[in-house]
C-alpha positions, 0 to 999 in steps of 0.5 A: 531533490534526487530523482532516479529512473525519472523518465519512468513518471513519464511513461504512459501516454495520455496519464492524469498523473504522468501529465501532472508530474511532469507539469509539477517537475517543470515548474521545479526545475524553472522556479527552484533555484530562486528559492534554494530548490536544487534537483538532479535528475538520474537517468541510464537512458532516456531512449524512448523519451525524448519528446517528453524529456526534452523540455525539462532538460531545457531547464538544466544548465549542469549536464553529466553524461557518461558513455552513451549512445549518439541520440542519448547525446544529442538530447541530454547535450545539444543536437550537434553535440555527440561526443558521449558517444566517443567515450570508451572507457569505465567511468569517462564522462562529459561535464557541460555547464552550458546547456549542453553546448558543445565547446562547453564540453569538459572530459573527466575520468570518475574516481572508482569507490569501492563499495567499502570505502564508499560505505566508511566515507558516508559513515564518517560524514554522518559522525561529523554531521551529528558532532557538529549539530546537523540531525537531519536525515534524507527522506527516500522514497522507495515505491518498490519497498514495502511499508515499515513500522519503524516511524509508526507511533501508537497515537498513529494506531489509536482511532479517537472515537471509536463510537464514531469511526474506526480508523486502522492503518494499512500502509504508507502511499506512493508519495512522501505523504504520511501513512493510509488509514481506512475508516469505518463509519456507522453506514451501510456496507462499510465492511473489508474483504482483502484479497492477495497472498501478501495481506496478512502483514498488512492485517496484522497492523491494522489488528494493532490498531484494533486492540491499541484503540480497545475496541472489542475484536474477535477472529476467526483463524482459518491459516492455523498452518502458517507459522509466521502469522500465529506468531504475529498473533501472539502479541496481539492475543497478550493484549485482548485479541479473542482469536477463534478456531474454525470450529466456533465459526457458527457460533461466533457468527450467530452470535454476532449476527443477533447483537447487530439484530438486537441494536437495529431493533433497539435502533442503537447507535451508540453502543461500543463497536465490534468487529469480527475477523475471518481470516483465510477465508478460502477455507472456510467451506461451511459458508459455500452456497449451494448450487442448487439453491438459487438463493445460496442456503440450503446446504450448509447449516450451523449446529442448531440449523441456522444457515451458514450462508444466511446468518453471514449475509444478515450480519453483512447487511445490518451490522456496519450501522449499529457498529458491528463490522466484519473483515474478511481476507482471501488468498484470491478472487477465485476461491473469494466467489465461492464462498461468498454470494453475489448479493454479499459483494454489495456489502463490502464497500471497502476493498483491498486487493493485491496483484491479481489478473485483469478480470480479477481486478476488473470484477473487484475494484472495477479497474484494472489497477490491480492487476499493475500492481508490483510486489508490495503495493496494494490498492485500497478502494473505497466504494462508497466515496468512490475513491481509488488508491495505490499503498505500499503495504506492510510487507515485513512484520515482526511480533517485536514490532507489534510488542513495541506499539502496543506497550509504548 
């Protein structure tokens, strides 16, 4: 196990899951080797981090320290040991294999590679690893890069009863476990809203995994000006995905609206589910409350009067019990408030969000959590089971990949 930048698990003071790793970490280091367990741990410095690092170097008898400065040297060699901070020279670095003992130090000069060469060694190493039968591949973690469809396979994507849950993936976690799926479940408020600029890759997997499964779908695109995602569209609309104009935005949602009526009355819960899709959301205006209702409805009507707004709410409200589900996306919080009531936000009990302020993040997911996020990573909350988790969402998708998935 190869840990880069490992003080960074140990940063923030009085953390559930610093505490942990570190707790896990030790028990790595002492134990480990009895089972064949190595670790090497990299670090540029550990200035900062003495009081929490200083224990796990305890449990290391191999020390590599290149130039550093004299309390660098002390911890990663021993107290009375720092002759790190004597090294001038590129690549002159001390070996210790004694716990840091300063007899034990051992001066070396590192060989420089150039990139090239390092590149052809590696490649010439995995030529004869596969000649001679050896196929495994190293597992990186990299919790800065996003999620990648490559090790995704359609049984991945296919929920197994749909008539029950839905299940659609929304990215890989921040861990070396497999892929985060949401679930939809025939209970109240189990309706999506995704909130951030960089959803709508994220989105577009988890419409594979709609159409993969035959559930029946239909959005309403409201980002017609964005190149990028009406092509990741079109694979999708080869395979079923009804996708709408804006222009059938009351139509589409009276007509949903009165099924999801239609099977309460019927207190049909069994009937094949169905999800409606807003896409872009912010610029949907027609759903903007009126100021001056207290209620929200006065303004904005469909063709035949219906209340935009209204009709929205009743679907929100009735329709995740009888499965009919609604997935709304936001480029922000901001212009998500304007279109949407206070009452409406009860309703979504599955929430995405992507890097936002603190009162941002405060008000959706009811943590701050958002608002640590770092390019790429989303947090996937789940009101009703009052669960929190942090992903690396689908940033870079192509209509290659989606192609792949639905054909294979």
């Amino acid at each position: 196990m190869i840990i880069d930048e490992f003080q960074v698990l140990f940063e923030k003071d009085n953390d559930k899951i610093s505490a942990r790793g570190r707790e896990l970490l030790e028990r790595v280091l002492r134990q480990g080797r009895a089972f064949g367990i190595h670790t090497i741990l990299a670090s540029q410095s550990l200035s900062g981090s003495a009081t929490v690092v200083r224990p796990l170097i305890g449990q290391i008898s191999n020390r590599i320290v290149l130039g550093s400065t004299a309390s660098d040297s002390q911890l990663l060699l021993a107290d009375d040991n720092t002759d790190a901070q004597l090294l001038t020279k590129p690549g002159e670095g001390i070996l210790n294999t004694k716990t840091g003992v300063k007899e034990a130090n051992t001066r070396f000069q590192a060989t420089y590679w150039t990139s090239e060469s390092r590149k052809q060694l590696i490649q010439d190493m995995v030529v004869k690893a596969e000649a001679e039968g050896y196929n495994r591949k190293p597992i990186v973690f990299e919790g800065s890069a996003g999620a990648s469809l490559a090790d995704v396979n359609r049984q991945q994507l296919v929920s197994k009863e749909p008539t029950r849950t839905i299940s659609l993936l929304i990215g890989m976690p921040m861990s070396l476990s497999g892929p985060v799926s949401v679930t939809f479940t025939r209970n109240a408020s189990n309706n999506m809203v995704l909130v951030g600029s960089e959803c709508l890759p994220t989105l577009a997997v988890m419409l594979t995994s709609l159409v993969a499964s035959g559930i029946e779908t239909e959005l309403i695109n409201f980002v017609s000006d964005d190149s990028e995602w009406e092509e990741l569209l079109e694979p999708l609309e080869e395979a079923g995905l009804n996708v709408r104009r804006p222009i059938a935005l009351a139509s589409t949602l009276k007509k949903y609206s009165e099924e999801a009526k239609c099977r309460t009355e019927e207190d049909d819960h069994l009937s094949a589910p169905k999800v409606l899709i807003l896409t872009g959301a912010q610029r949907a205006a027609r759903l903007d409350p009126s100021e001056s209702d207290p209620y929200g409805y006065s303004n904005h009507q469909g063709d035949d009067g219906h209340v935009l707004s209204d009709t929205l709410h009743e679907l929100l409200r009735t329709g995740p019990e009888v499965g009919i589900h609604t997935i709304m996306t936001f480029d922000k919080l901001s212009t998500a408030r304007r279109r949407l009531l206070e009452i409406d936000w009860r309703e979504f009990g599955l929430r995405i969000a992507g890097q936002m302020s603190t009162a941002d993040s405060s008000f959706l997911i009811d943590s701050l959590a958002a608002s640590e996020l770092t390019s790429g990573q989303l947090i996937f909350e789940d009101l009703d089971h009052a669960s929190s988790q942090r992903v690396r969402g689908y940033l870079s998708v192509s209509p290659d990949e989606i192609r792949r998935l639905l054909e294979s």
